[in-house]
C-alpha positions in Angstrom: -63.9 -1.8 -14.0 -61.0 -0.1 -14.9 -62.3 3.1 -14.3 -63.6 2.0 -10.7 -60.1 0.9 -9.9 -59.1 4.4 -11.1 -61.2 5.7 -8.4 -60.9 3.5 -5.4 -57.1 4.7 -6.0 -58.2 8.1 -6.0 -60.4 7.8 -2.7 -57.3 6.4 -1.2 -54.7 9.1 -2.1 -57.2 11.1 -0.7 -57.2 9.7 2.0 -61.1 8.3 2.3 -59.4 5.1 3.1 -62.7 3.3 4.0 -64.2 4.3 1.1 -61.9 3.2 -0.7 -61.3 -0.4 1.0 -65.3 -0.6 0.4 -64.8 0.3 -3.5 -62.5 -1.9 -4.3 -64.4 -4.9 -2.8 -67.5 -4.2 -4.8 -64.8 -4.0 -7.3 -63.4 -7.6 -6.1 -66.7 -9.0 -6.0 -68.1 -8.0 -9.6 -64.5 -9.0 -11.3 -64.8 -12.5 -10.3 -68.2 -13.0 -11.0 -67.7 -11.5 -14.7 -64.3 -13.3 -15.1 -63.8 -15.7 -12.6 -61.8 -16.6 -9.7 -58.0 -16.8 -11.5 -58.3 -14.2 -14.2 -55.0 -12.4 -13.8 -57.4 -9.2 -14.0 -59.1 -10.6 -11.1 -56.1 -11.2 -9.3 -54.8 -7.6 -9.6 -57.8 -6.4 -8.4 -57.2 -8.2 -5.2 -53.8 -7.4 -4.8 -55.0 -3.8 -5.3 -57.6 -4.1 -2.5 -54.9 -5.7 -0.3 -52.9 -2.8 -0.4 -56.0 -0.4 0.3 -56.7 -2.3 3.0 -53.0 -1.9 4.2 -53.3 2.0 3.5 -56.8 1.8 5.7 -54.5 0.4 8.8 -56.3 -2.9 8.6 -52.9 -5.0 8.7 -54.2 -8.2 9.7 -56.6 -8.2 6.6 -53.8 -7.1 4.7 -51.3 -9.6 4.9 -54.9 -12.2 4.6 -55.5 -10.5 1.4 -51.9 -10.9 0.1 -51.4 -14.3 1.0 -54.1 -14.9 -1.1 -52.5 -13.2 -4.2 -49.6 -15.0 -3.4 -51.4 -18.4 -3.0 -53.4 -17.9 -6.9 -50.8 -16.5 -8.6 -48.2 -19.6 -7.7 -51.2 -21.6 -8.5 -51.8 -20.4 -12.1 -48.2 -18.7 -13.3 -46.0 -20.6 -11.0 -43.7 -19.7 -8.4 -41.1 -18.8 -10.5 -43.1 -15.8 -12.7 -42.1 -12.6 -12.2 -45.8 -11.7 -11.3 -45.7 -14.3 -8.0 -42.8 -12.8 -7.2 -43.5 -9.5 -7.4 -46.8 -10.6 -4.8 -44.4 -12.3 -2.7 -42.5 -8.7 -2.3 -46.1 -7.0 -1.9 -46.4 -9.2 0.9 -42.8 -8.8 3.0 -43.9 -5.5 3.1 -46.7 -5.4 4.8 -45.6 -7.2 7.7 -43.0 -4.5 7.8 -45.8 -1.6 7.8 -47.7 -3.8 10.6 -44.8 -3.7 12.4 -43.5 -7.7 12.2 -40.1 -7.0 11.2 -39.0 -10.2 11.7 -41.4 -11.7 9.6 -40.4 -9.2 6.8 -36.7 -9.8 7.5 -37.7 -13.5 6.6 -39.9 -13.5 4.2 -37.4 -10.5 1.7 -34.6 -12.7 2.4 -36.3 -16.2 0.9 -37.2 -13.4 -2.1 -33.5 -11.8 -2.1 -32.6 -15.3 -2.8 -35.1 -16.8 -5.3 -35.1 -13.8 -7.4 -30.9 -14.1 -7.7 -31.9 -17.6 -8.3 -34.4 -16.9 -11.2 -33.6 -13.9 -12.4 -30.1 -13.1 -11.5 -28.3 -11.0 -9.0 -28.0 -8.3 -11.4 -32.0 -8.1 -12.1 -32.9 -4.6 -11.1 -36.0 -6.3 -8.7 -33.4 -8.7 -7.2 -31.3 -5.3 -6.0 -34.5 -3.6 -4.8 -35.3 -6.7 -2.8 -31.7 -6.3 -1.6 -32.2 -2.6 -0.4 -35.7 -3.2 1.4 -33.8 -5.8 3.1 -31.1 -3.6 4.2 -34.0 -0.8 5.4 -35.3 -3.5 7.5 -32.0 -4.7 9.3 -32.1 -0.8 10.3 -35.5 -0.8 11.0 -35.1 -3.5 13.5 -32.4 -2.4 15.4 -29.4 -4.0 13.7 -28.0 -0.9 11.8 -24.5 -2.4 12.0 -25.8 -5.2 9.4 -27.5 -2.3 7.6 -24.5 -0.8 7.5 -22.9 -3.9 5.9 -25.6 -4.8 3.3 -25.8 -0.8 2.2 -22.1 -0.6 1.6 -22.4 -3.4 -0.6 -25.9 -2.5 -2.6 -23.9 0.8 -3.1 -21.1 -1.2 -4.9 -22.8 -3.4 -7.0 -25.1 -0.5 -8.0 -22.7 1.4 -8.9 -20.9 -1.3 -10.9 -24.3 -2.0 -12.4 -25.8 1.2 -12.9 -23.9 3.5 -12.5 -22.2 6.1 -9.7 -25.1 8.5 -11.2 -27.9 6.8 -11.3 -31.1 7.1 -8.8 -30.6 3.8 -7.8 -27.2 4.4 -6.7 -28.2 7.8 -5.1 -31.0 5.7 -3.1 -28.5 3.6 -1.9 -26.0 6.0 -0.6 -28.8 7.7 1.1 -30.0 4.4 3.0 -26.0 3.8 4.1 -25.7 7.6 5.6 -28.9 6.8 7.5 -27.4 3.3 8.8 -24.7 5.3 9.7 -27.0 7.6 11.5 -28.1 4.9 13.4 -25.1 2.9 14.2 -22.9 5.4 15.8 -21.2 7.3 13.7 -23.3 10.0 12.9 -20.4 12.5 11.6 -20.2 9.8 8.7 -24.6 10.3 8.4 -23.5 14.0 8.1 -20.5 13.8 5.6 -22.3 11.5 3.1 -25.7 13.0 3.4 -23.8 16.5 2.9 -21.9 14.5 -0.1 -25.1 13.6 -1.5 -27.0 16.7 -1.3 -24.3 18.3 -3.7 -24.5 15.0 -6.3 -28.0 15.3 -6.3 -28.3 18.9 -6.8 -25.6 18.1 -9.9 -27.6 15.6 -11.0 -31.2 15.8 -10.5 -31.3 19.6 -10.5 -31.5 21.5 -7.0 -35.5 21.5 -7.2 -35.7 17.9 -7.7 -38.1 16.3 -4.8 -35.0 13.6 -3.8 -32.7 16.3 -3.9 -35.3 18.3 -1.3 -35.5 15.0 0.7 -31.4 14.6 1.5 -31.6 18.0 2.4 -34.2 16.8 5.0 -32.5 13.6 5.7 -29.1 15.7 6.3 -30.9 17.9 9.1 -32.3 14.9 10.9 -28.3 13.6 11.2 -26.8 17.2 12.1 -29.5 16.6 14.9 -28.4 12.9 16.0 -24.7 14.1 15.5 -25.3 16.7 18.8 -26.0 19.7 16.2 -29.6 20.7 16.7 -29.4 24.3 16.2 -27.6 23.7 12.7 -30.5 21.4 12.1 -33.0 23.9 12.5 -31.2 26.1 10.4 -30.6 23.5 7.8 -34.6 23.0 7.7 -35.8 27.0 8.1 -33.5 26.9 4.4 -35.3 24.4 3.3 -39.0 24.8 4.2 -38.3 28.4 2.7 -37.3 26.7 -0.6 -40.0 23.9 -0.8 -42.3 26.8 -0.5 -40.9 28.7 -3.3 -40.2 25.5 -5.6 -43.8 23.3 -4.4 -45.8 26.3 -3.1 -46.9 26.5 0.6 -49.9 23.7 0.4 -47.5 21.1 -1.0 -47.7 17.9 1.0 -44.1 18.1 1.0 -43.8 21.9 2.4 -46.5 20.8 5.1 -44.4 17.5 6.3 -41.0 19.7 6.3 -42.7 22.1 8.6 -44.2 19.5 10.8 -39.7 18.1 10.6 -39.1 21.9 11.4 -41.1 21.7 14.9 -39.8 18.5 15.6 -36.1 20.5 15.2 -37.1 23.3 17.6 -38.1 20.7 20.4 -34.8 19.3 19.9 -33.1 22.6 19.8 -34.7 23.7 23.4 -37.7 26.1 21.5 -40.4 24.4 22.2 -42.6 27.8 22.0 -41.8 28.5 18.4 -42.4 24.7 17.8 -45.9 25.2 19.2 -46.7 28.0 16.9 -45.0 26.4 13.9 -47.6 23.2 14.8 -50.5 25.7 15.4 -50.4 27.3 11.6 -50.0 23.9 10.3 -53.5 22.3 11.8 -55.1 25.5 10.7 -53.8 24.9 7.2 -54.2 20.4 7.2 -57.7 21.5 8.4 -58.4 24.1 5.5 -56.4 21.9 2.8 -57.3 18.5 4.0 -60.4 18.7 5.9 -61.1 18.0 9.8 -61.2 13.9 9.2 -57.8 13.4 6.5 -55.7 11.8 8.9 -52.9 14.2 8.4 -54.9 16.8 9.7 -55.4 13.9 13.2 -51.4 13.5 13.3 -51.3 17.1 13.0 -53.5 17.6 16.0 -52.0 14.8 17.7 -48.5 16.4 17.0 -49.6 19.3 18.3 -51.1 18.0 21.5 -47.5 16.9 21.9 -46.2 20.3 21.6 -48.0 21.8 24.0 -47.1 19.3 26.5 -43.7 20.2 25.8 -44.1 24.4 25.6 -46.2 24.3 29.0 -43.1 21.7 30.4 -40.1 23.6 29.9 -41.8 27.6 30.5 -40.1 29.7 32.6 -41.9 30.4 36.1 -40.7 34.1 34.9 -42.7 34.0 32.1 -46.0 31.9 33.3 -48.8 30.5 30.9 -51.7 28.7 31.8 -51.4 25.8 29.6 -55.4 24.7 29.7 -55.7 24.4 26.1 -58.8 25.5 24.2 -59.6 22.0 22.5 -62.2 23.5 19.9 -62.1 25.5 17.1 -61.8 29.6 17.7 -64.5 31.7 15.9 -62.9 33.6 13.4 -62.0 36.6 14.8 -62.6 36.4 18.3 -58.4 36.2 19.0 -58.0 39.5 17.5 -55.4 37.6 15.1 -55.1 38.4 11.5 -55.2 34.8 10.9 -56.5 33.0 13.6 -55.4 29.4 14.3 -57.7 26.3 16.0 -55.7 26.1 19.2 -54.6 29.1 21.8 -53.0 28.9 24.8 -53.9 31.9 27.1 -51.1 34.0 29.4 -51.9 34.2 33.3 -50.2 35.3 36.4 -49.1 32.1 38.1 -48.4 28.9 36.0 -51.0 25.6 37.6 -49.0 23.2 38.9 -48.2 20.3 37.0 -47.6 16.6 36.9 -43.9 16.3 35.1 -44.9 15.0 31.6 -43.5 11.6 30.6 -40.9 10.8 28.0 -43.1 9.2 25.8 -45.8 12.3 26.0 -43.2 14.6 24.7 -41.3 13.0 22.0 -42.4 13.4 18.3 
């Protein structure tokens, strides 16, 4: 059983989420039979299918499923054991990935205070529950509050931990993205900047969090009015994830996709488009036609095209009928020939002015 676990895991970092939502209830099924209903291996097990489930998009199940866990495990270990309470955090955040911030706001703020309760406001879970609750005051559209909570997770951190610590560096990097979102984005800029160097000092330059400020940093250089230092920021940085994770890195391929979204901003939606045209050719030779990175990918660049075939000069006219199938190898005359094309002609088709909503990211 432990090695089926093993795999449904595997089939959902892959990924294969309804396979892997269909392992683990076989799995489910066949634990309670052999151990019965409140085994705490049992238990687990459902928790683990829970968040499959929540991987798989099926929310509503999700949240059933969790419930559930929550329910048996105050039942047998009480509502007070760290296991209940860890379920009860498990569960908080899945309304937030279904999109009920509110009911996550809620339900993190109950936990936020029975964990200080139980296990003090020190306890390393009791600050976490702290900082997920800070995310989601942001989240929400209150980042003034998130700006309040941050600063003061970054203090007792620090006092705690340590001004060194990842903790700490976590919660400095949640307050320069409050402040990213509450107005001020030249503070977002200063402290992310501020943390890139710490991080580099103290994680080491090729650290993944260290490659991730750098990320968060360009995405505030953009809400501070600087997109073409953004763009710059992130052409620097894809070219080191590349050299530090290699070019099929799932990191390397999401800061390209952040790369596009920078050109769009920055008024290039062309070299966006090809930047989204390589990466679909590559989700669909690393990942396979049905991961669904390789559907956002699409999806994304869908979007881009939209927005090159918007914004093209009369000048310089396109017919912007895309080819929605896949190229034979070959038949583009390109040396490495990508899924999509768009195809020059003499006078641009007229065109319905694309929504807000079609172009954004």
């Amino acid at each position: 059983m432990h090695s089926r676990a093993s795999l449904a895991y595997a089939l959902q970092v892959a990924g294969e989420h309804r396979d892997s939502v269909a392992e683990y209830e076989r799995l489910v099924a066949d634990a309670e039979r052999v151990l019965g209903l409140d085994h705490p291996e049992v238990v687990t097990r459902r928790s683990g299918l829970a968040f499959a489930q929540l991987a798989a998009g099926l929310h509503e199940l999700a949240i059933r499923r969790y419930e559930q866990v929550v329910a048996d495990r105050t039942r047998v270990l009480g509502a007070d054991h760290p296991d209940t309470l860890n379920s009860r955090g498990w569960l908080a955040a899945a309304h937030s990935d279904a999109g009920d911030h509110l009911a996550a706001i809620a339900a993190f703020e109950t936990l936020v205070a029975d964990r200080t309760r139980v296990q003090g406001p020190d306890h390393p879970q009791t600050l976490y529950a702290r900082k997920r609750l800070a995310s989601l005051h942001r989240k929400s559209g209150h980042p003034a509050l998130a700006v309040t909570r941050f600063g003061e997770l970054v203090a007792d951190y620090t006092r705690v931990l340590g001004p060194d610590h990842p903790h700490t560096l976590n919660a400095r990097s949640g307050l320069a993205r409050a402040h990213r979102e509450a107005g001020t984005p030249g503070r977002a800029v200063e402290q992310h900047r501020a943390l890139v160097r710490d991080r580099a000092r103290i994680q080491g330059e090729r650290h993944p969090d260290t490659l991730e400020e750098r990320s968060f940093l360009g995405f505030a250089l953009r809400i501070a009015g600087l997109p073409a230092l953004e763009v710059e920021e992130l052409k620097r940085l894809v070219a080191d994830r590349v050299r530090i994770q290699g070019p099929d890195h799932p990191g390397t391929l999401e800061e390209r996709s952040g790369l596009a979204r920078a050109l769009n901003a920055a008024g290039r939606p062309r070299e966006a488009l090809a930047v989204r045209e390589q990466l679909v050719a590559d989700r669909l030779r690393i990942n396979g036609p049905e991961h669904f990175e390789t559907f956002d990918a699409r999806l994304r660049l869908a979007r881009s095209v939209d927005e090159a075939c918007s914004s093209t000069s009369r000048t310089t006219p396109w017919d912007c009928t895309t080819r929605w199938s896949p190229i034979t190898p070959g038949s583009t005359g390109r040396t490495t020939p990508t899924p999509w094309t768009l195809v020059p002609t003499a006078s641009r088709p007229t065109r319905a002015p694309a929504t807000t909503a079609a172009r954004s990211n």
